[in-house]
TIPA-743456 format. One record per atom (N, C-alpha, C): residue in three letters; y, z, x. Coordinates in steps of 0.1 Angstrom, whole numbers, padded with zeros to 4 digits, always signed. Atoms other than C-alpha are relative to their C-alpha. Example, Ala and Ser with C-alpha at 12.3 -4.5 7.8 and 13.67 -1.06 7.14 Angstrom:
ala-0012+0000+0009ala-0045+0078+0123ala+0012+0000+0009ser-0011+0000-0009ser-0011+0071+0137ser+0011+0008-0008
This chain:
unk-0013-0003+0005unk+0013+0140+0165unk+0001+0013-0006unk-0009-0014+0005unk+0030+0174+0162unk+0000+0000-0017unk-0006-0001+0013unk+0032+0182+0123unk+0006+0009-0006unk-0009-0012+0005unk+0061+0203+0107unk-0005-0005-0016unk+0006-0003+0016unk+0050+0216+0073unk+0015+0002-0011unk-0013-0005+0006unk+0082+0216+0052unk-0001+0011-0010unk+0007-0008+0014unk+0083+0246+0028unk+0002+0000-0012unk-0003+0004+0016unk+0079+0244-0009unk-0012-0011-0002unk+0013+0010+0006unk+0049+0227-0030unk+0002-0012-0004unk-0002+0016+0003unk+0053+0190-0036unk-0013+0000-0007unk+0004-0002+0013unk+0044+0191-0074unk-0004-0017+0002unk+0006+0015+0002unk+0024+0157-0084unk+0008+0001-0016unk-0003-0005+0012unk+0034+0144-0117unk-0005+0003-0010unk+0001-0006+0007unk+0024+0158-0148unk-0018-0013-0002unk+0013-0001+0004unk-0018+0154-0156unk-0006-0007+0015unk+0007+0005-0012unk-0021+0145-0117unk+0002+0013+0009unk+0000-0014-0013unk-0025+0169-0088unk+0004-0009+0014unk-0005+0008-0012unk-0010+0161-0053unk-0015+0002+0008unk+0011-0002-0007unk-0040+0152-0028unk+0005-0001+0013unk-0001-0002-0012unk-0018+0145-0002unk+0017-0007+0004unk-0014+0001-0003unk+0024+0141+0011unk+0002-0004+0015unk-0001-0005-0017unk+0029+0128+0046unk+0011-0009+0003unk-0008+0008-0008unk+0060+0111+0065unk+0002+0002+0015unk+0003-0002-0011unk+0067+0107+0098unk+0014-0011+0005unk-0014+0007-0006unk+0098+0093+0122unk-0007-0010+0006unk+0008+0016-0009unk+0086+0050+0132unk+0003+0002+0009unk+0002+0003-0013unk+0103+0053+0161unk-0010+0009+0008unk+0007-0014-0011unk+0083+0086+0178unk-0011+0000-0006unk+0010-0002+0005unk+0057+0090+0154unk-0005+0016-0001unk-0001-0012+0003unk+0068+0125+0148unk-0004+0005-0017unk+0006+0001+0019unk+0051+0137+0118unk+0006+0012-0008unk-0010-0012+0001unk+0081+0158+0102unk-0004+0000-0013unk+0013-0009+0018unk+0057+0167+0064unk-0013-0005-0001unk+0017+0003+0006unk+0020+0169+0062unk-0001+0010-0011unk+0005-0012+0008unk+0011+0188+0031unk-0013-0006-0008unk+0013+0004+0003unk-0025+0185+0018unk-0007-0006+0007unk+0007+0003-0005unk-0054+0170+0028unk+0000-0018+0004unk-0002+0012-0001unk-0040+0136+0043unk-0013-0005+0007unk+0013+0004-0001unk-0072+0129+0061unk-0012-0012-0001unk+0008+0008+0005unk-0092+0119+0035unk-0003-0014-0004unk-0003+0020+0000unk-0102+0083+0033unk-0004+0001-0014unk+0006+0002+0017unk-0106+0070-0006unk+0008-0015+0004unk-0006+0016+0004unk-0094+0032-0015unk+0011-0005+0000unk-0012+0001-0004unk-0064+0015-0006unk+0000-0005-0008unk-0008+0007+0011unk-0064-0005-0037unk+0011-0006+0003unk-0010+0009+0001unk-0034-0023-0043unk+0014+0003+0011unk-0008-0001-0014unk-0016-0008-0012unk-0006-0008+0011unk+0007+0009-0016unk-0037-0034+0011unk+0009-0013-0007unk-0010+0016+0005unk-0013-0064-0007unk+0008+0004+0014unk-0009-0003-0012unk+0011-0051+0027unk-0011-0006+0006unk+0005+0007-0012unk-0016-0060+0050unk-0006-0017-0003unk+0005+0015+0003unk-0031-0092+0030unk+0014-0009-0001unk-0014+0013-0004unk+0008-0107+0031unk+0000+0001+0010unk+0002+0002-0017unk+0006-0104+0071unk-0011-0005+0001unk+0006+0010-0011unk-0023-0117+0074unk+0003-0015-0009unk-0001+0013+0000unk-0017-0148+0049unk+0016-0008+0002unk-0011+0009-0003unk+0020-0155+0060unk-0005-0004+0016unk+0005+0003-0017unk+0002-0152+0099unk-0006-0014-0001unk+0009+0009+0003unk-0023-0175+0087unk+0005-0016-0004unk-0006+0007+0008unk+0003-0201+0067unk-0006-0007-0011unk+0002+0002+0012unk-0015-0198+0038unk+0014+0004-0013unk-0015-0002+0016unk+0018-0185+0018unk+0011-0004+0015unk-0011+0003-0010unk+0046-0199+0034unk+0011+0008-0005unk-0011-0006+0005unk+0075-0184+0019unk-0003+0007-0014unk-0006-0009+0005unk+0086-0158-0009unk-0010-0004-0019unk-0001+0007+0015unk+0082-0187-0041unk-0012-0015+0007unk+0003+0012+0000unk+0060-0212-0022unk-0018+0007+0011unk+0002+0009+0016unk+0028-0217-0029unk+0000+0008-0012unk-0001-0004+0013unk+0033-0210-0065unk-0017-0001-0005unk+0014+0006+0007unk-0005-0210-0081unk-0003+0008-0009unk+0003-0006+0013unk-0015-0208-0116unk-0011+0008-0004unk+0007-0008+0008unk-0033-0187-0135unk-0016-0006-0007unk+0014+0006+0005unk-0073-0199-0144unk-0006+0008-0012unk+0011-0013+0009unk-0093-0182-0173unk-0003+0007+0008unk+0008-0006-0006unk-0119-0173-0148unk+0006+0010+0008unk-0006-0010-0008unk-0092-0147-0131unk-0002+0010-0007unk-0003-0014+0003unk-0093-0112-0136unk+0016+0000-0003unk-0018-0004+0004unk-0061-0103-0160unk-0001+0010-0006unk-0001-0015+0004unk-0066-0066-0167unk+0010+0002+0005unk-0013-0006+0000unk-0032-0063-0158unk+0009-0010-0009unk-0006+0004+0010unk-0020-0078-0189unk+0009-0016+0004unk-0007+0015-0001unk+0005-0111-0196unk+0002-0003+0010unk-0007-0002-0017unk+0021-0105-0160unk-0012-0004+0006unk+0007+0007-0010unk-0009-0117-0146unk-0005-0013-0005unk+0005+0009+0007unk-0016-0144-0168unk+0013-0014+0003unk-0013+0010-0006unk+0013-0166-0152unk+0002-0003+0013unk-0005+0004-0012unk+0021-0191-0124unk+0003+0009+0010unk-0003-0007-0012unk+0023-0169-0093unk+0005-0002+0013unk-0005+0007-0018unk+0042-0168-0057unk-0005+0017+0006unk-0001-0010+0000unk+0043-0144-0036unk+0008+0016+0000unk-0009-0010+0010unk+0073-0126-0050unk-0001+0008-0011unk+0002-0006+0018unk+0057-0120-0083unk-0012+0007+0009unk+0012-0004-0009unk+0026-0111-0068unk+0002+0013+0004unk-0002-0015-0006unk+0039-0079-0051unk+0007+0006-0004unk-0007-0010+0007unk+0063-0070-0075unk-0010+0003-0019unk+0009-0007+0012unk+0036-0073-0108unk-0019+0008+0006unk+0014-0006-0001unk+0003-0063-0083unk-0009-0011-0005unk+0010+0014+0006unk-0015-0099-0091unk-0011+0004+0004unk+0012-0005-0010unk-0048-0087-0078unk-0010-0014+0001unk+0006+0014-0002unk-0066-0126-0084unk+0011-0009+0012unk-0008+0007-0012unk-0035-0137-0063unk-0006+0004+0012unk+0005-0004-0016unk-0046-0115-0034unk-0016-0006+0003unk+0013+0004-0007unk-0083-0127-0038unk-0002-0013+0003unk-0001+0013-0004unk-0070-0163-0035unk+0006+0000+0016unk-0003+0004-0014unk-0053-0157-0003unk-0008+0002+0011unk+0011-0007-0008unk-0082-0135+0013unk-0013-0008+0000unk+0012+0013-0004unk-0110-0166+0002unk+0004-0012+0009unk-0006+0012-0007unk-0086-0189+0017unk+0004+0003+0014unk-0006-0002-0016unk-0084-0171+0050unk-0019+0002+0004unk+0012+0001-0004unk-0125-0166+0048unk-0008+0013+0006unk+0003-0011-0009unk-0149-0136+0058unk+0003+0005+0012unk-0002-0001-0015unk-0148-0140+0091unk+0017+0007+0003unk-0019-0006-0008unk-0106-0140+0099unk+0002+0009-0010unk-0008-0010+0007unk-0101-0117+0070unk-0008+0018+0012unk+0000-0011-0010unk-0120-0091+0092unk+0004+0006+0009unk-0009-0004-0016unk-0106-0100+0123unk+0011+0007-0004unk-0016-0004+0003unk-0074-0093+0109unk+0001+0016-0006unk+0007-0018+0006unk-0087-0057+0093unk+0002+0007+0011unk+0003-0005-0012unk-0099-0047+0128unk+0013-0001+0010unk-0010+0002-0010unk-0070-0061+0149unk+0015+0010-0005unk-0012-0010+0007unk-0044-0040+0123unk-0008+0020+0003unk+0002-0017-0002unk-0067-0008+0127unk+0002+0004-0009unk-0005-0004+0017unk-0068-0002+0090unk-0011+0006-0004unk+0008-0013+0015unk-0087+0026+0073unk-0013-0004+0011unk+0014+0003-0006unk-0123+0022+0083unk-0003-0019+0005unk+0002+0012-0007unk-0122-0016+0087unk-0011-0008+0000unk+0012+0007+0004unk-0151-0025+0067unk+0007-0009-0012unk+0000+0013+0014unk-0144-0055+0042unk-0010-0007-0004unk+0011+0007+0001unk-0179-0063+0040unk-0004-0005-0019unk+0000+0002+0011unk-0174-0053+0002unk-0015+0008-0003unk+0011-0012+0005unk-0204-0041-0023unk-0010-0004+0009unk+0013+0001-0005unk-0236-0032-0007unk-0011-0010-0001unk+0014+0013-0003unk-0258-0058+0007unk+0008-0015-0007unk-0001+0014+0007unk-0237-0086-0015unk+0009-0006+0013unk-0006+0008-0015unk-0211-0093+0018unk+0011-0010-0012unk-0009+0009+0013unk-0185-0102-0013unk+0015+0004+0003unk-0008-0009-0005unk-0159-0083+0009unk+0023-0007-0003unk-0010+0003+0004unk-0132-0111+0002unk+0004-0002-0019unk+0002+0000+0014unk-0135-0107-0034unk+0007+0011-0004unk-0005-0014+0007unk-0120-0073-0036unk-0006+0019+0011unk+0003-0012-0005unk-0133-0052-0007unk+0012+0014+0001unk-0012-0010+0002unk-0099-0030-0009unk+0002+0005-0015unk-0002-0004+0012unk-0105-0023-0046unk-0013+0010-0005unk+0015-0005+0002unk-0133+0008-0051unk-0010-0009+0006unk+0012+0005-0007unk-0152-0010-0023unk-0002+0003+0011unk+0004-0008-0009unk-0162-0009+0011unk+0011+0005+0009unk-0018-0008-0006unk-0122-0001+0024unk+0001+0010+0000unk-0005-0014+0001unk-0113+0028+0028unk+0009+0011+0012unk-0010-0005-0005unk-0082+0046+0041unk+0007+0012-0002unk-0005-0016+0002unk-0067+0080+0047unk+0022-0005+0001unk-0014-0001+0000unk-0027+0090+0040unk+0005-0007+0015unk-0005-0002-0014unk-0022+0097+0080unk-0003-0015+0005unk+0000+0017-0001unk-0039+0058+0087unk+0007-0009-0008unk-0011+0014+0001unk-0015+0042+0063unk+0013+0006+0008unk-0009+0001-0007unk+0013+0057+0083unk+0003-0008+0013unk+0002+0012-0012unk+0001+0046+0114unk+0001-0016-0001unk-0002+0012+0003unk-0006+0012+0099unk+0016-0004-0002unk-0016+0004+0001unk+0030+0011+0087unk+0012+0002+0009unk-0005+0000-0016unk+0045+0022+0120unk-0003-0011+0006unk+0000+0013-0010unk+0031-0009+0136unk+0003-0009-0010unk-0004+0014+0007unk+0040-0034+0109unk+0022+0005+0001unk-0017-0004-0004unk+0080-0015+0113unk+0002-0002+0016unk-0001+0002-0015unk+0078-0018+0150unk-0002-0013+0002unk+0004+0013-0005unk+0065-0050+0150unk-0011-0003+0008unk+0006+0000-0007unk+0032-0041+0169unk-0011-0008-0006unk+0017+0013+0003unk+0006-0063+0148unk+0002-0014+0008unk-0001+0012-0009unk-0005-0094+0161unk-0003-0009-0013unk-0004+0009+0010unk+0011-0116+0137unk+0012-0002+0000unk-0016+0009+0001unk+0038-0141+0135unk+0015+0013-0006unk-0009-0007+0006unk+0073-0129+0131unk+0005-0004-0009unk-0002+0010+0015unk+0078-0153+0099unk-0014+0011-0007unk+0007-0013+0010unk+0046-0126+0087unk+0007+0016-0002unk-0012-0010+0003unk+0073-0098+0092unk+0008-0001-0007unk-0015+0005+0010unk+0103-0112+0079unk-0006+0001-0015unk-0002+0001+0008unk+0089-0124+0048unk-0011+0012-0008unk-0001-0008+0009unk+0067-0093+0040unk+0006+0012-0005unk-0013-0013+0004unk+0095-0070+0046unk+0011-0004-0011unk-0006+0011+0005unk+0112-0097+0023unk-0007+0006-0016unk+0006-0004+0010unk+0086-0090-0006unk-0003+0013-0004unk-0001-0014+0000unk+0083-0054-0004unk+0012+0012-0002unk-0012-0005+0008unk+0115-0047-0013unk+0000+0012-0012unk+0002-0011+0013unk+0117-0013-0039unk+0013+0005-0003unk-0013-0004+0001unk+0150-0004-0038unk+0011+0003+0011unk-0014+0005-0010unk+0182-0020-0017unk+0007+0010+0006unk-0009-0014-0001unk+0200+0013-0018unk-0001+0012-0006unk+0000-0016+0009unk+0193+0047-0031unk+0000+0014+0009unk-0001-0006-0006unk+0212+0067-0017unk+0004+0000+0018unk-0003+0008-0011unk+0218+0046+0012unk-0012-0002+0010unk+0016+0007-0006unk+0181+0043+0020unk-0004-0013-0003unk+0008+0016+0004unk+0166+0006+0019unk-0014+0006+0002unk+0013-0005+0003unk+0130+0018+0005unk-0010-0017-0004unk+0012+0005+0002unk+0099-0008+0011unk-0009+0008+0001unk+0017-0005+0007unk+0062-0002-0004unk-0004-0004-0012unk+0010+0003+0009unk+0034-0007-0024unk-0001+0013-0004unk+0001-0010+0011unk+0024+0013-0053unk-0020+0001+0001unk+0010+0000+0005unk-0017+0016-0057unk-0008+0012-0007unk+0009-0008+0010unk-0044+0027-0083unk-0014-0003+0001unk+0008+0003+0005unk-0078+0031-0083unk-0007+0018+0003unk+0013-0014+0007unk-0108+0061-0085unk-0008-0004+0012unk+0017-0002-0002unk-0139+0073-0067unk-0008-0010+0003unk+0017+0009-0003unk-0170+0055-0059unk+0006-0011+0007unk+0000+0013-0006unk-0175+0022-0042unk-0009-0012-0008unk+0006+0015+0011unk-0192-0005-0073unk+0013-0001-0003unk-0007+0010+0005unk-0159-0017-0084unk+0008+0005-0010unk-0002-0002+0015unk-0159+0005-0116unk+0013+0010+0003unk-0004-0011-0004unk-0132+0021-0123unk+0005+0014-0007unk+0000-0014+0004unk-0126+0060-0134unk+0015+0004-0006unk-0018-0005+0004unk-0092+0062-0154unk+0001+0017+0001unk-0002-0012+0003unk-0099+0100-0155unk+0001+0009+0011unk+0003-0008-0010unk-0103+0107-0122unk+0011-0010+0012unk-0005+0017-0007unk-0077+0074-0108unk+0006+0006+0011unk-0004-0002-0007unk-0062+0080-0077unk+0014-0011-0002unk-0010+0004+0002unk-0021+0070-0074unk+0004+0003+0016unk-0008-0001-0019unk-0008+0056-0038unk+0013-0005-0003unk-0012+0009-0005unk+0026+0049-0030unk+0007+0003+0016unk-0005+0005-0015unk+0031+0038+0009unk+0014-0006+0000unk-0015+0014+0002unk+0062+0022+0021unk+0010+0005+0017unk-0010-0009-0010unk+0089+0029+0047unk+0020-0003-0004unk-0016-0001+0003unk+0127+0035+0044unk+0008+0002+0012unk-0006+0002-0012unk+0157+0029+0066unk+0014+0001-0006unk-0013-0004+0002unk+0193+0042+0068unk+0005+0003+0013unk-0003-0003-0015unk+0210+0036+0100unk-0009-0012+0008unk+0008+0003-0008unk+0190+0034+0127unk-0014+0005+0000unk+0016-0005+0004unk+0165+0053+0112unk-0002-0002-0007unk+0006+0009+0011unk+0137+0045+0096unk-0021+0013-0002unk+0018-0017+0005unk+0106+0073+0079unk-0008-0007-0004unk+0012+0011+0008unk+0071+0057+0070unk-0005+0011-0007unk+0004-0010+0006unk+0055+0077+0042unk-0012-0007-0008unk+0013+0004+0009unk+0024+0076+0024unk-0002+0009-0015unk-0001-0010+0011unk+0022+0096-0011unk-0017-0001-0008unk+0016+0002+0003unk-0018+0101-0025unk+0000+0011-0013unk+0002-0008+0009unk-0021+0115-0060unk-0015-0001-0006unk+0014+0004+0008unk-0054+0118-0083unk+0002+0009-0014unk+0000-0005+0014unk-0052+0120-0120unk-0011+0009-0004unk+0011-0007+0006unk-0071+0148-0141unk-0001-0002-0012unk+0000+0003+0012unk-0073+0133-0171unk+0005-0020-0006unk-0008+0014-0002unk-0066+0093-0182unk+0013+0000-0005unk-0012-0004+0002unk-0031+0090-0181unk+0012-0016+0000unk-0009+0011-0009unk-0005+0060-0184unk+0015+0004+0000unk+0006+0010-0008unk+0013+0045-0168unk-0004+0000+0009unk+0010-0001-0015unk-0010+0038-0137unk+0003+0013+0009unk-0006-0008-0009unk-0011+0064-0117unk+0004-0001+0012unk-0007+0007-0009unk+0003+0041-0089unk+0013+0003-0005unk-0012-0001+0006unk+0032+0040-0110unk+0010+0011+0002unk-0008-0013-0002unk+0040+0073-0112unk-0002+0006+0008unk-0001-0005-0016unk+0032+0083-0076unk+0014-0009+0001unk-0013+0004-0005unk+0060+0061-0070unk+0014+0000-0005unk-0012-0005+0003unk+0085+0069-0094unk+0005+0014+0001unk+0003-0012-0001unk+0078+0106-0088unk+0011+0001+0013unk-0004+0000-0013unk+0088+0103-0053unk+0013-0010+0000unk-0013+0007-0003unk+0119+0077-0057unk+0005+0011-0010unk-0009-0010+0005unk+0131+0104-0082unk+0009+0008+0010unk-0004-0012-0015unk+0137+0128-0052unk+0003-0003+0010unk-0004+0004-0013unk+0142+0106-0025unk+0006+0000+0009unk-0014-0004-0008unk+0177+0109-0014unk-0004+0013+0007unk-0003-0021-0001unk+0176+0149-0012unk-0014+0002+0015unk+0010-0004-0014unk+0140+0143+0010unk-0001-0003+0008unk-0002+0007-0015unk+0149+0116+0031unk+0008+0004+0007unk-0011-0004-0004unk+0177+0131+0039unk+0001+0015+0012unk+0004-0011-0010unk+0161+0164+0052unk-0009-0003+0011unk+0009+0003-0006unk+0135+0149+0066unk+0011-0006+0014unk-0006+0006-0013unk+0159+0127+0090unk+0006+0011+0006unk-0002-0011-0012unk+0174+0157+0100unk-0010+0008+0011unk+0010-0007-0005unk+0141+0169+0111unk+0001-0008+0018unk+0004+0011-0011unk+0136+0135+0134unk+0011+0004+0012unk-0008+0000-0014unk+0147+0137+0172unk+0008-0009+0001
């Protein structure tokens, strides 16, 4: 895919550096802004909740939006404060970032089909084996583990879930275009995506000082429709997440860039 460079620096926000800007037109797969080094593979973190709701509405482990609802255990990981310490569906789920929700749906789909489903999407490198030698891959392999995915591959990825080209139910469409919801209107764009955060390495640990901030998604006005990927990395620890602010960063400006951008598209 052809890439037009738009001119002018696409500033990260403040104690983060841009690592990488890319969109691109779903239907053609025209790539009308690469700036930086999209490329690079590092951790999808909490931008793989988009592929783990296709494969567990495929699967009919989550049926709908609010159903199943399932509670909250001690033994969960709740380093994302109260909001994860509550009854969950998958509505909450992808609008607080549940991260024990996603490892409930990903044990309950099992090593084996969570791979298949990795490989048959074409995602990032397409290892979920997880840490070295443990094979713990549904535990968190998309969190500083063996996952790993570049800008330009989540476009791609997100081009075939807006087209419709994965192989998965169209009730796994509907409802995760359903939960991915970011904002109905702005500007007369309908903007879905995920926000993620994580750092460096592959143990698990993770590096607030060095965190990496994703915000994927795609938007639609008309008949057109942009998939974009946004890849920041903090230089210093910084809140809130730097998922966060990769994504408010970019809905700041959105109008003014979706707007050039569609001009760009054929």
């Amino acid at each position: 895919m052809a890439a037009l460079l738009i001119g002018g620096s696409w500033a990260a926000p403040a104690s983060a550096r841009t690592l990488c800007t890319v969109a691109a037109d779903a239907a053609t797969g025209s790539v009308l802004m690469q700036e930086g080094d999209c490329a690079q593979q590092v951790t999808p973190a909490s931008t793989f909740k988009i592929a783990i709701s296709l494969m567990g509405f495929d699967a009919g482990i989550l049926q709908d939006a609010h159903t199943p609802a399932w509670p909250f255990r001690p033994a969960y990981p709740d380093w994302g404060g109260a909001a994860w310490r509550q009854s969950t569906d998958a509505a909450r789920w992808m609008k607080y970032s549940v991260f024990w929700f996603s490892q409930q749906v990903t044990q309950r789909l099992g090593q084996a089909r969570f791979q298949q489903y990795t490989r048959a999407f074409r995602y990032g490198n397409q290892d979920v084996s997880g840490g070295a030698g443990r094979h713990d891959g549904i535990r968190g392999a998309w969190v500083m583990s063996s996952l790993r995915i570049s800008p330009l591959e989540q476009v791609a990825f997100l081009r075939q879930l807006v087209n419709r080209q994965l192989p998965v139910s169209a009730r796994a469409f509907d409802m995760t275009h359903r939960i991915t919801l970011v904002a109905p209107s702005l500007g007369g764009w309908e903007i879905h995506g995920k926000t993620g955060t994580g750092s460096p390495g592959s143990d698990g640990r993770y590096d607030a000082a060095h965190a990496y901030g994703w915000f994927v998604g795609w938007a639609t006005r008309g008949g057109r429709t942009l998939v974009f990927a946004r890849l920041t990395q903090d230089e210093a620890p910084t809140q809130p997440n730097a998922g966060l602010r990769a994504r408010d960063d970019l809905l700041g400006r959105f109008p003014a860039w979706a707007d050039r951008l569609a001009r760009l598209a054929p």
